[in-house]
VOLO-505483 format. One record per atom (N, C-alpha, C, CB): residue number from 1; residue in three letters; z, x, y. Coordinates in steps of 0.02 Angstrom, whole numbers, plus 50000, padded with zeros to 5 digits. Each point is the difference from the previous one (the first is absolute). Glycine has a CB too. Example, Ala and Ser with C-alpha at 12.3 -4.5 7.8 and 13.67 -1.06 7.14 Angstrom:
<pts>
   resi   resn      zz      xx      yy
      1    ALA   50390   50660   49716
      1    ALA   50000   49955   50059
      1    ALA   50000   50045   50060
      1    ALA   50062   49905   49941
      2    SER   49902   50077   50112
      2    SER   50003   50042   50059
      2    SER   50037   49961   50055
      2    SER   49892   50059   49968
</pts>
This chain:
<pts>
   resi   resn      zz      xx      yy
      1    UNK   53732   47743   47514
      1    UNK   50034   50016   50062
      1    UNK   50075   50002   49987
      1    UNK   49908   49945   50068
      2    UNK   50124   50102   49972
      2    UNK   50069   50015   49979
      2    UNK   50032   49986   50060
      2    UNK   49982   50086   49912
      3    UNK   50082   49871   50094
      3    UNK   50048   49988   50048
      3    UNK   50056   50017   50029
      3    UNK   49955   49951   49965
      4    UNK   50067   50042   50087
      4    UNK   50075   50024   49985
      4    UNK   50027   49962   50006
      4    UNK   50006   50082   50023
      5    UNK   50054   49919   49952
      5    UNK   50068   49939   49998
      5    UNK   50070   50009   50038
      5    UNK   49958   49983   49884
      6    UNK   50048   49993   50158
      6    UNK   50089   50005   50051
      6    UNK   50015   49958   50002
      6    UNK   50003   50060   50070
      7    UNK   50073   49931   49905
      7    UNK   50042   49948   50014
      7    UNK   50058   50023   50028
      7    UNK   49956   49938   49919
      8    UNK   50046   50051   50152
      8    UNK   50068   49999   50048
      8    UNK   50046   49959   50023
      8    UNK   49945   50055   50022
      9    UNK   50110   49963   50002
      9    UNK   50055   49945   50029
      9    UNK   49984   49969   50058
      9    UNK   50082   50060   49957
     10    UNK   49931   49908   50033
     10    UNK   49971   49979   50077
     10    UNK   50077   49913   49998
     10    UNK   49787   50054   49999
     11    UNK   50246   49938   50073
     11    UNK   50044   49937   50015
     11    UNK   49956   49950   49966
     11    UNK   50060   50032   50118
     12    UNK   49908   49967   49875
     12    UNK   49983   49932   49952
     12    UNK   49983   49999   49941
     12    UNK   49972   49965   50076
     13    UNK   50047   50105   49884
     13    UNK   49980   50016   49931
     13    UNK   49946   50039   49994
     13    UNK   50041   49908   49968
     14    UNK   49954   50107   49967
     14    UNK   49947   50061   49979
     14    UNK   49935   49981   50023
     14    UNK   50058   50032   49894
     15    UNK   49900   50001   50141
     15    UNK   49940   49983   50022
     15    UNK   49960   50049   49948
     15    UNK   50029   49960   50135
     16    UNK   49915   50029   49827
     16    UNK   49963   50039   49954
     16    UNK   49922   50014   50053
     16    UNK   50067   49934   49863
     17    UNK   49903   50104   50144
     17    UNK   49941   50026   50009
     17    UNK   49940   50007   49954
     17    UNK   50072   50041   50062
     18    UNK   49881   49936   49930
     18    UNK   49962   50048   49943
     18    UNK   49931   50019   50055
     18    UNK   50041   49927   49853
     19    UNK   49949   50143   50136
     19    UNK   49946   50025   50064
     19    UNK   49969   50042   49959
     19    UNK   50060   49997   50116
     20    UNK   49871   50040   49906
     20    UNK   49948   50029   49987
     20    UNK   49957   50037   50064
     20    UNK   50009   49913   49901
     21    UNK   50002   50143   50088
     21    UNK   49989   50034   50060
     21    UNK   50016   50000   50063
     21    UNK   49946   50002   49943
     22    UNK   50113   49995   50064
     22    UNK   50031   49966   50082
     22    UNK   49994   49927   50006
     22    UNK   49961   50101   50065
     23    UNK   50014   49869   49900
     23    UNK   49968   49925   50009
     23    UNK   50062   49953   49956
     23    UNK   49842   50041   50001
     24    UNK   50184   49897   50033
     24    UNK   50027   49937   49973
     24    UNK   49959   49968   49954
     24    UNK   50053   49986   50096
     25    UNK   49947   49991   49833
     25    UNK   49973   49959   49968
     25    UNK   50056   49941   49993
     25    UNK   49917   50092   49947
     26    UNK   50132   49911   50034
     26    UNK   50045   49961   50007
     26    UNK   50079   50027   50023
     26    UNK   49916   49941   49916
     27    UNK   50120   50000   50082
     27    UNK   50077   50018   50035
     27    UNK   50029   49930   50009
     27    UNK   49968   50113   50074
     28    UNK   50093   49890   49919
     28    UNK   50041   49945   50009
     28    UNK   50084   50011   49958
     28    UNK   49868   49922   50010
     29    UNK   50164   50026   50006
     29    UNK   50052   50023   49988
     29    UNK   50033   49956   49950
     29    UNK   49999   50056   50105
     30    UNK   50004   50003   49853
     30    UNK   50023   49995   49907
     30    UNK   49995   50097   49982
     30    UNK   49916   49836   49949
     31    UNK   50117   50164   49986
     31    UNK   49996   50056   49978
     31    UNK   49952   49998   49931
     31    UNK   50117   50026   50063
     32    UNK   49875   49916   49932
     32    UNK   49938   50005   49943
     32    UNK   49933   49990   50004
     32    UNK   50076   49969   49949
     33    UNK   49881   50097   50033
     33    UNK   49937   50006   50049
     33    UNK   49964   49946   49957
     33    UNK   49991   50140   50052
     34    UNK   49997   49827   49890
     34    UNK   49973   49944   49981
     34    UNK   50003   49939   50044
     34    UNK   50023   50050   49900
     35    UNK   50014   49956   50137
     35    UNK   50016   49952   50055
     35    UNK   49949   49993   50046
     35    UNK   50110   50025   49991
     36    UNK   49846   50041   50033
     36    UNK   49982   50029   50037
     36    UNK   49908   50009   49961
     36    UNK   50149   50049   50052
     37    UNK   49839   49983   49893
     37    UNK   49942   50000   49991
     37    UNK   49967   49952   49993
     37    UNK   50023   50076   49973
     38    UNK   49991   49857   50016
     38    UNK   49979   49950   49992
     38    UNK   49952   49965   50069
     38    UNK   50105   50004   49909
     39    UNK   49911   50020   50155
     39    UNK   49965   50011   50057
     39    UNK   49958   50011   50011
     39    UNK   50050   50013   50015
     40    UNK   49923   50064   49976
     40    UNK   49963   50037   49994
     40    UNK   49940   49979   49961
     40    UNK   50090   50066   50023
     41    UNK   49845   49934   50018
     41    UNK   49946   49977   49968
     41    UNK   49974   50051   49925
     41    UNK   49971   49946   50138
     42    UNK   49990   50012   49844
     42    UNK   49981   50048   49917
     42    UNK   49974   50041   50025
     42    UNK   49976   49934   49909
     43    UNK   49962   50066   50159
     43    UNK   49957   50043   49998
     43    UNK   50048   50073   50024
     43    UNK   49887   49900   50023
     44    UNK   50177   50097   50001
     44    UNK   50049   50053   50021
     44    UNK   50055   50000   49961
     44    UNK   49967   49994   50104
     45    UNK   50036   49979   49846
     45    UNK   50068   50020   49961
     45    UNK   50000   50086   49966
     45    UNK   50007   49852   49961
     46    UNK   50045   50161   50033
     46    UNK   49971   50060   49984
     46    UNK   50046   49995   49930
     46    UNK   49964   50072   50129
     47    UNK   50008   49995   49840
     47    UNK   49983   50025   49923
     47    UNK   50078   50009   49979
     47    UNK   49868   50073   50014
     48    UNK   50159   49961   50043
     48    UNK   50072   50028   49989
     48    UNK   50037   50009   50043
     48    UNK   49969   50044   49934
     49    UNK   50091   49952   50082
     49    UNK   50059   50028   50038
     49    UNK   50049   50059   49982
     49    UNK   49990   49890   50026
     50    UNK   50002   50148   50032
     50    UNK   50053   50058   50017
     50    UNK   50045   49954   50032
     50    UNK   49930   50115   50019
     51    UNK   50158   49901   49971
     51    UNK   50035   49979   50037
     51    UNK   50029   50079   50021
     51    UNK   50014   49863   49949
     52    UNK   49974   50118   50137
     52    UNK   50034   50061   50048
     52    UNK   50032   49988   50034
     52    UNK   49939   50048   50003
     53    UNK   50107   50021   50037
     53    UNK   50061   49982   50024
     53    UNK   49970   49980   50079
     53    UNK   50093   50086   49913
     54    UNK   49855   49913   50097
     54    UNK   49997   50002   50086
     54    UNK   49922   49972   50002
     54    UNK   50089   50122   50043
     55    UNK   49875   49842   50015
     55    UNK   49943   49998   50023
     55    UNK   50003   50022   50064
     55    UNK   49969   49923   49928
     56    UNK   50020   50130   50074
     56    UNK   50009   50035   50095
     56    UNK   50001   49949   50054
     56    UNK   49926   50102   49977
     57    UNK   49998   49875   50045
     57    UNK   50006   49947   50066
     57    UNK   50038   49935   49971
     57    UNK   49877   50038   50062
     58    UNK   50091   49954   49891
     58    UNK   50021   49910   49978
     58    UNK   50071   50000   49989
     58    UNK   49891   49965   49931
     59    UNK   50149   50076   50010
     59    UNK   50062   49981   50005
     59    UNK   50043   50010   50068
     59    UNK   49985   50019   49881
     60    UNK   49986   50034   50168
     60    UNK   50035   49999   50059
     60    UNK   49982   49950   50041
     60    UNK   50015   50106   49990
     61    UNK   49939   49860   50017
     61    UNK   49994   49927   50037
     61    UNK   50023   49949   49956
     61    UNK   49902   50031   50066
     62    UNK   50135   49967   49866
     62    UNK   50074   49948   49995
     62    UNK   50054   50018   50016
     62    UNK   49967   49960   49925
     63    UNK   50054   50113   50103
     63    UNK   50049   50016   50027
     63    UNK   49990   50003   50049
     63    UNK   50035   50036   49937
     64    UNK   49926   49953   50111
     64    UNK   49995   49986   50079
     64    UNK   50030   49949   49995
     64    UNK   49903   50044   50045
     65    UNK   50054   49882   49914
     65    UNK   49980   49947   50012
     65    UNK   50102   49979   50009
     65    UNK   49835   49987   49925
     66    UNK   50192   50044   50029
     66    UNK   50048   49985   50000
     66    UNK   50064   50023   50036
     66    UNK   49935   49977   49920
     67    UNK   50037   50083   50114
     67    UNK   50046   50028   50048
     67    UNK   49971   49955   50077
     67    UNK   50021   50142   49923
     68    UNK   49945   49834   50063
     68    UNK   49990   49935   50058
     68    UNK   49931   50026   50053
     68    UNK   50158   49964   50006
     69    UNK   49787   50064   49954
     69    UNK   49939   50016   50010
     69    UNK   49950   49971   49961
     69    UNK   50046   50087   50035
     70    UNK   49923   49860   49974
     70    UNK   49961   49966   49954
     70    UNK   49919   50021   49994
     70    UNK   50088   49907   50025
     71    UNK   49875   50150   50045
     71    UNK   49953   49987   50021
     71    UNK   49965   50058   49930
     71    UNK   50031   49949   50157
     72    UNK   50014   50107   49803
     72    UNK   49977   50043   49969
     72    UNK   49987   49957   49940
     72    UNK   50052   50102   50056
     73    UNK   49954   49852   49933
     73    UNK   49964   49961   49932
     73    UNK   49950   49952   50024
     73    UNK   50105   50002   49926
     74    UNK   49874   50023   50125
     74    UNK   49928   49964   50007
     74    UNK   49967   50055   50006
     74    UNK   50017   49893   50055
     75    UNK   49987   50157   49954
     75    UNK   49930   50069   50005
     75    UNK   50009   50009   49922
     75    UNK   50011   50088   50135
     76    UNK   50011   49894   49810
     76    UNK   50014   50022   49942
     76    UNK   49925   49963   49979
     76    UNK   50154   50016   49986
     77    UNK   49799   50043   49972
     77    UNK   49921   49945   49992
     77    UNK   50052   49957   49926
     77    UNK   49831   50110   50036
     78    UNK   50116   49837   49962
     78    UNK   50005   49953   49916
     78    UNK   49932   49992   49999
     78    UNK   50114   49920   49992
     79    UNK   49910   50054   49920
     79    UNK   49922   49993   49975
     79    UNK   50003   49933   49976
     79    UNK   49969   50121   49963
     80    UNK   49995   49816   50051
     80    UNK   50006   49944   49966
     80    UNK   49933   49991   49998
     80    UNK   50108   49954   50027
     81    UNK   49877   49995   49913
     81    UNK   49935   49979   50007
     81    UNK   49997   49905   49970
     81    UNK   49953   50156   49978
     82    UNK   49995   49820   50078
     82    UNK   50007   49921   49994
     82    UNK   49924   49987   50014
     82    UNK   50134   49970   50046
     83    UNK   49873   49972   49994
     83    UNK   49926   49978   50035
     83    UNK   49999   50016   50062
     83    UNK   49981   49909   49938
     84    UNK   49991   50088   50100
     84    UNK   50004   50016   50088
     84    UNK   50038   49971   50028
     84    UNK   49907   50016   50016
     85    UNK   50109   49889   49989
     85    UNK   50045   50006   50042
     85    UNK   50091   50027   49974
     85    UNK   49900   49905   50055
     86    UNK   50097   50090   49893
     86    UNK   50068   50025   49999
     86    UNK   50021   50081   50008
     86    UNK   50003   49895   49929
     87    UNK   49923   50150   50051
     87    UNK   50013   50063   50021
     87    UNK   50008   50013   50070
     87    UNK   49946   50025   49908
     88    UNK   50039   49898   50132
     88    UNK   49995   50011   50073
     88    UNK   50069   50000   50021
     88    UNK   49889   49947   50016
     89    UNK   50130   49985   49949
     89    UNK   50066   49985   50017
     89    UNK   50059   50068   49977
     89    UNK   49957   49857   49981
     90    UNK   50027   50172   49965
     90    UNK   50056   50028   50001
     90    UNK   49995   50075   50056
     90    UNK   50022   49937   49863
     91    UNK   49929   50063   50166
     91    UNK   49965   50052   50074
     91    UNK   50080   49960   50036
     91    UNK   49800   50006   50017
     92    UNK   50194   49927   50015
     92    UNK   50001   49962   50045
     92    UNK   50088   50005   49981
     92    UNK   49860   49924   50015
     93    UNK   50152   50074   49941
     93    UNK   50082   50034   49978
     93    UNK   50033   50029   50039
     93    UNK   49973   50020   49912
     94    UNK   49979   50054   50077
     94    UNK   50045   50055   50030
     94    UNK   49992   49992   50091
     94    UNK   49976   50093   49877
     95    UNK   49984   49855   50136
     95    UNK   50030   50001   50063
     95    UNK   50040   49963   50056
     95    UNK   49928   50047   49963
     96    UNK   50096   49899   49985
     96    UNK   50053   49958   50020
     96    UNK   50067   50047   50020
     96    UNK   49948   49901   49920
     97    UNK   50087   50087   50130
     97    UNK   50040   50059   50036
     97    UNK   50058   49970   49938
     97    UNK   49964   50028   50171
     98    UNK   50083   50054   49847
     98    UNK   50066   49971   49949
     98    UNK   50051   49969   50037
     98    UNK   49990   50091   49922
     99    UNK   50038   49833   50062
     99    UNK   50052   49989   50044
     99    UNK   49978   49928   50046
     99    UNK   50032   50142   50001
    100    UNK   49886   49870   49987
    100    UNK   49972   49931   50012
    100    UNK   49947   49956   49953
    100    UNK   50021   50052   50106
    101    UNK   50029   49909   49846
    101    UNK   49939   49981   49947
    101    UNK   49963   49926   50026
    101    UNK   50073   50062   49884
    102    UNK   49897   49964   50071
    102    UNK   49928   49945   50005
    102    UNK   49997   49924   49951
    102    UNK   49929   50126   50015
    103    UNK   50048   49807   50028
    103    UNK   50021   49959   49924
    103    UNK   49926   49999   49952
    103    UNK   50103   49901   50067
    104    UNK   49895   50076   49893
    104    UNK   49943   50001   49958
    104    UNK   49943   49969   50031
    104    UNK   50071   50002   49907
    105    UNK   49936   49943   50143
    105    UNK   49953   49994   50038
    105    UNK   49929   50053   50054
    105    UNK   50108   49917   49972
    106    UNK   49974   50110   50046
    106    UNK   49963   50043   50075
    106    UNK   49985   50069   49946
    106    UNK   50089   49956   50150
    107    UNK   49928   50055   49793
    107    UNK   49977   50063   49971
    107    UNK   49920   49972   49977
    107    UNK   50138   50059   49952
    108    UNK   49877   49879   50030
    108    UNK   49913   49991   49963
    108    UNK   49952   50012   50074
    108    UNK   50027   49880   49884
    109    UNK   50001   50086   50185
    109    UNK   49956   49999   50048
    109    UNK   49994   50090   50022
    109    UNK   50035   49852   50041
    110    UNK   50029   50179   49944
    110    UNK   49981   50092   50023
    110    UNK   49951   50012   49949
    110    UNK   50121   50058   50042
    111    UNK   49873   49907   49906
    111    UNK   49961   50037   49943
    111    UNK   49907   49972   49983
    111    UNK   50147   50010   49941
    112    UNK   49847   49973   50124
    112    UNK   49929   49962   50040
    112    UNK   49982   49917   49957
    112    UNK   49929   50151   50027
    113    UNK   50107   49825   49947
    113    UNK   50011   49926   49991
    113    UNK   50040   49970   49989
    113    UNK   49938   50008   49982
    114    UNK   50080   49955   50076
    114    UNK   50048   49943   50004
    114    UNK   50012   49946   49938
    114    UNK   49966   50015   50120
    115    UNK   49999   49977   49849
    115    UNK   49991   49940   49956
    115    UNK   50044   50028   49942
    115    UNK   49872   49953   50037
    116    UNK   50112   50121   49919
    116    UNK   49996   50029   49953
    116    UNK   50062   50020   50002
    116    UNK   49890   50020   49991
    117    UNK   50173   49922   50027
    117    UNK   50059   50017   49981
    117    UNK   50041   50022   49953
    117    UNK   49974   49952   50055
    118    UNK   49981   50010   49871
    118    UNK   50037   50011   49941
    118    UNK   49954   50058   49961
    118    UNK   50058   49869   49995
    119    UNK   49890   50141   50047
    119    UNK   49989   50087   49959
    119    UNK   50019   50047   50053
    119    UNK   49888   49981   49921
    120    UNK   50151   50017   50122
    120    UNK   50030   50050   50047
    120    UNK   50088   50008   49963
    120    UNK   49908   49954   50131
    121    UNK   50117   49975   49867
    121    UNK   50059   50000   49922
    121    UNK   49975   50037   49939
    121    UNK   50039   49879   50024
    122    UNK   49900   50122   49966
    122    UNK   49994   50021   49932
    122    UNK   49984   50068   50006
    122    UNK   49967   49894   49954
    123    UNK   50012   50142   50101
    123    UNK   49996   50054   50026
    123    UNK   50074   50055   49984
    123    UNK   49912   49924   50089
    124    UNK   50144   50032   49941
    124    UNK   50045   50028   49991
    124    UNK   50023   49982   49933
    124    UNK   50014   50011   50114
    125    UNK   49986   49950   49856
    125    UNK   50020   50012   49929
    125    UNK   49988   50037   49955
    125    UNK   50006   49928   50019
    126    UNK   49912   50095   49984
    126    UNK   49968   50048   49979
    126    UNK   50010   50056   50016
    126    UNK   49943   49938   49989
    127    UNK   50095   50084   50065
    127    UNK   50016   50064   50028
    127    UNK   50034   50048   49945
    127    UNK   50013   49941   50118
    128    UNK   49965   50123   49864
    128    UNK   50037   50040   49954
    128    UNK   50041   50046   50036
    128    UNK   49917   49990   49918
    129    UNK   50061   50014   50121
    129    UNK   50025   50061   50062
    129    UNK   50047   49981   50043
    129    UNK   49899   50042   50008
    130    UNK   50172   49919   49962
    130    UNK   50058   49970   50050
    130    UNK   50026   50056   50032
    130    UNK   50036   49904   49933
    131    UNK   49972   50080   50139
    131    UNK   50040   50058   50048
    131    UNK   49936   50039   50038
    131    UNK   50118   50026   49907
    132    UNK   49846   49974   50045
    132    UNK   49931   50057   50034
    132    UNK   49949   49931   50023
    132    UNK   49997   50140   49894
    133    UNK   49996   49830   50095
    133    UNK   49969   49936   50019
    133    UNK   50053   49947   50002
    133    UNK   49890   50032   49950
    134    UNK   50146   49956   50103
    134    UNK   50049   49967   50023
    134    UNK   49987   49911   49989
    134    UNK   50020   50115   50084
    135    UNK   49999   49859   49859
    135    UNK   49957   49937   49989
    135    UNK   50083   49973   50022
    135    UNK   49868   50007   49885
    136    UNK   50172   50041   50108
    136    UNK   50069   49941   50014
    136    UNK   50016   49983   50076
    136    UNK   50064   50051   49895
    137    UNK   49879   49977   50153
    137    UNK   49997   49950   50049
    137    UNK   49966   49938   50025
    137    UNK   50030   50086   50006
    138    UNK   49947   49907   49938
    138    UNK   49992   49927   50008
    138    UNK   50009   49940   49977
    138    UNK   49956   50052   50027
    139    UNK   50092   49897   50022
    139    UNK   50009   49950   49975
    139    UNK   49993   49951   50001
    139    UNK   50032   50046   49993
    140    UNK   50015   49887   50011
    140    UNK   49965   49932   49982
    140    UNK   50018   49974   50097
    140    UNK   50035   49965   49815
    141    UNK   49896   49982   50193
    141    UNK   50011   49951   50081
    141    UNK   50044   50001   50016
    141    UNK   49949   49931   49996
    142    UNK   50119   50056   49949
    142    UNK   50065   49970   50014
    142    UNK   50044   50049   50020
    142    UNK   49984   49914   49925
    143    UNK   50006   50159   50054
    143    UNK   50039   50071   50010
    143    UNK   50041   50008   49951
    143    UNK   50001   50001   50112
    144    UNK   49988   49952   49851
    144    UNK   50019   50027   49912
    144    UNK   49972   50044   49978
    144    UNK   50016   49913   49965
    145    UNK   50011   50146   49975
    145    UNK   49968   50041   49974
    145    UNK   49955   49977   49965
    145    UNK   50075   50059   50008
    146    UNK   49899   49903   49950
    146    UNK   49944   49977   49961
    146    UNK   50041   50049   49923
    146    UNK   49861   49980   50117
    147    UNK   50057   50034   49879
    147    UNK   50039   50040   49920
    147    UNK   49977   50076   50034
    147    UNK   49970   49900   49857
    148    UNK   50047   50145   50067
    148    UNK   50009   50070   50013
    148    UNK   49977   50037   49911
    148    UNK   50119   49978   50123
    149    UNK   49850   50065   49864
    149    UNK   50001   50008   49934
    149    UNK   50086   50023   49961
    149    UNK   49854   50036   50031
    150    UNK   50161   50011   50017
    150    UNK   50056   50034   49996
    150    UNK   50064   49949   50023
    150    UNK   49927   50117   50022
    151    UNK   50075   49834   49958
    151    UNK   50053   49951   50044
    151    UNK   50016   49981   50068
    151    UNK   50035   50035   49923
    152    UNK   49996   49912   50101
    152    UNK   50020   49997   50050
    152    UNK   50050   50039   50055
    152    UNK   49958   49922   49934
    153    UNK   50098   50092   50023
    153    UNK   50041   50052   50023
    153    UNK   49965   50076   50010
    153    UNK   50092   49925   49940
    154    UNK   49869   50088   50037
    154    UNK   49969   50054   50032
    154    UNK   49938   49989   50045
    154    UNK   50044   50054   49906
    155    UNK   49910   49888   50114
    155    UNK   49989   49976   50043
    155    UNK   50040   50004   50059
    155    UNK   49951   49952   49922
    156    UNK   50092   50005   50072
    156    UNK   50065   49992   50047
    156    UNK   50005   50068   50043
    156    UNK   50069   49920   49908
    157    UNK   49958   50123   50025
    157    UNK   50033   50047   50046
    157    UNK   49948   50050   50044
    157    UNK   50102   49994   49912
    158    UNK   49846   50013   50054
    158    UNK   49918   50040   50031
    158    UNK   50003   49956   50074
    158    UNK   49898   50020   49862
    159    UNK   50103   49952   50141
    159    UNK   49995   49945   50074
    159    UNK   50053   50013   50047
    159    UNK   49957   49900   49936
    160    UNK   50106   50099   50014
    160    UNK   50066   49998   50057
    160    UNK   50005   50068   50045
    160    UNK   50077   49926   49910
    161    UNK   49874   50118   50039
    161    UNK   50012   50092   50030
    161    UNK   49958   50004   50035
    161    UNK   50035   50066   49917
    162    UNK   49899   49896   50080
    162    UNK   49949   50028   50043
    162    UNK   50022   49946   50054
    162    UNK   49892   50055   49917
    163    UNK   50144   49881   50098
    163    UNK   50023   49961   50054
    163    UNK   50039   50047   50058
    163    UNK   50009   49895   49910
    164    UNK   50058   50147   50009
    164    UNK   50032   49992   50058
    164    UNK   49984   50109   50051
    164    UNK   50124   49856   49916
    165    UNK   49828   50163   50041
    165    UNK   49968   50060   50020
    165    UNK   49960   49986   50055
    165    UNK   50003   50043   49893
    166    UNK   49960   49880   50091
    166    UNK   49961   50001   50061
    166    UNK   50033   49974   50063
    166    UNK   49907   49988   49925
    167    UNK   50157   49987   50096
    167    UNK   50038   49975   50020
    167    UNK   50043   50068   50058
    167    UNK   49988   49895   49879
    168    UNK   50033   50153   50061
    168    UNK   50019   50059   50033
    168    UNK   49951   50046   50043
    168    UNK   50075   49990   49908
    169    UNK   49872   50004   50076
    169    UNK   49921   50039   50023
    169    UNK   50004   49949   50088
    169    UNK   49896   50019   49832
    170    UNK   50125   49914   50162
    170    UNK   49979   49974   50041
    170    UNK   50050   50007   50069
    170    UNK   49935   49933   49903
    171    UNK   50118   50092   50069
    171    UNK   50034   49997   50056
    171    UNK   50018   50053   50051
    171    UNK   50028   49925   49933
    172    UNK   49976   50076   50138
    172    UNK   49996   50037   50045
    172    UNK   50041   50065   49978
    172    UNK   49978   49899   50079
</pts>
């Protein structure tokens, strides 16, 4: 299987892509896609990479996301593969609104068990698909960020845009 490879600018640094037929296999933000394949399950890694200048829908839903439209990187499909509940959980991702995150608690209870807090954490850690499966909204009881693969400061700032976007949406 053959891939493609984008790495764009994006305010919080190079965000890399690697996709396969319109489809997310991984993404996150670094410019070194080794960063990135390591995600990606064996049974989907693929054979080779094309690096291209564009992914039609997908790279234009990180330029929404960032012109202060977040909702076009959730119609973007991905491909991950796990056990059920975490393929559930990362379902249960894309529908946490942007601007209102979730703490690791109430995501394990959206993700049909309350108990299964630390594989709803591990859900998102496992996430290959950052931005397209929004794992950086969720955080700790306390409203601390918790952790982030991609750091805190880009945590941070993914939160502060969709706060203060959802903030502007809200007002009369």
């Amino acid at each position: 299987m053959k891939a493609q490879l984008l790495t764009m600018s994006t305010p919080d640094g190079p965000f890399t892509i690697i996709a396969c037929d319109g489809t997310v296999l991984s993404s996150g933000w670094t410019a070194i896609p080794g960063e990135l394949t390591g995600q990606i399950h064996a049974d989907l890694l693929p054979g080779e990479f094309e690096t291209v200048a564009g992914l039609g829908a997908i790279s234009e839903a990180v330029e929404a996301f960032y012109s202060g439209n977040p909702e076009p990187a959730m119609a973007v499909p991905v491909l991950q593969k796990s056990g059920p509940f975490r393929n559930h959980a990362w379902d249960v991702l894309r529908t946490v609104a942007p601007g209102h995150p979730v703490t690791y608690t109430e995501y394990a209870e959206l993700s049909g068990n309350p108990k299964a807090v630390r594989a709803a954490a591990s859900a998102c850690a496992f996430n290959a698909a950052a931005l397209f499966v929004p794992c950086h909204r969720v955080v700790r009881t306390d409203g601390t960020l918790g952790g982030f693969r991609w750091g805190l400061a880009v945590k941070g700032s993914l939160l502060d845009r969709e706060r203060e976007l959802a903030l502007a949406t809200a007002r009369p």
